[in-house]
C-alpha positions as CSV (number, residue, x, y, z in Angstrom):
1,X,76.6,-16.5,77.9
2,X,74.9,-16.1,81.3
3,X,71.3,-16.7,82.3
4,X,69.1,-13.4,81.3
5,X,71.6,-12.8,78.3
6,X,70.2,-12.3,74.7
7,X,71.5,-13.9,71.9
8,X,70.3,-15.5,68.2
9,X,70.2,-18.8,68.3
10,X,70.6,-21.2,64.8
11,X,68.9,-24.8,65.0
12,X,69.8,-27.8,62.9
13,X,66.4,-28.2,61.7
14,X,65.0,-27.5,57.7
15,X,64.3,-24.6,57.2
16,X,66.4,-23.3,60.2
17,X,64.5,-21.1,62.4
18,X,66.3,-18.1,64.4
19,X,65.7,-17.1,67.9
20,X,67.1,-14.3,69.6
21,X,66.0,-15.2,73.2
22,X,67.2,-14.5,76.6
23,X,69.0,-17.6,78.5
24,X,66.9,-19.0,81.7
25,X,69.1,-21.9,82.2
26,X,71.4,-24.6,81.1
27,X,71.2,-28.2,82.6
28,X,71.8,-31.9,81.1
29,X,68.8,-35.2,81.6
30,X,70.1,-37.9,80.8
31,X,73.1,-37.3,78.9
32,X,71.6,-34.9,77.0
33,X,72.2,-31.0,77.3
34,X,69.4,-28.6,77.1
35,X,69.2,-24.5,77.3
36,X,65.8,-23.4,78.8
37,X,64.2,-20.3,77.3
38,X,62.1,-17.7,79.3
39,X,58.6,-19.5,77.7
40,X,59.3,-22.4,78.8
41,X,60.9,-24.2,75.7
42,X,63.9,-26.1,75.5
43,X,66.6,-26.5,72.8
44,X,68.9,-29.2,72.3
45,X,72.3,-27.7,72.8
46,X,73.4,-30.9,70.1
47,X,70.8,-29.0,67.9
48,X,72.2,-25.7,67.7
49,X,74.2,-24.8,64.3
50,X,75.3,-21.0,65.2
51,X,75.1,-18.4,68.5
52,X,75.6,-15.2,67.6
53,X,77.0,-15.5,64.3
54,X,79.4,-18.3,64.6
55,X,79.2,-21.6,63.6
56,X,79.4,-23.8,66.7
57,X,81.0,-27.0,64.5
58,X,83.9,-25.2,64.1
59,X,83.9,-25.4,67.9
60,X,83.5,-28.9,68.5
């Protein structure tokens, strides 16, 4: 995905909320990897459980 793209993201929190959300940036602090959303928030990428669908722990 690029910056400015839309897509629905799945979090590894209960209950699991869905965002569909366009991508302002990606970046790591620390050794941690966040996505940056338009408002301001960040996500965990280590958080995420699906983009678009597709489980991501089939992916890692």
């Amino acid at each position: 995905m690029l910056p400015g793209s839309t897509e629905n993201w799945t979090l590894g929190h209960s209950p699991t909320p869905t965002i569909c959300e366009a991508i302002k940036d990606l970046y790591a602090r620390n050794v941690e990897e966040f996505l940056l959303l338009p408002d301001g928030n960040e996500i965990r990428l280590d958080q995420l459980v699906s983009v678009g669908g597709k489980l991501l722990k089939t992916y890692c």
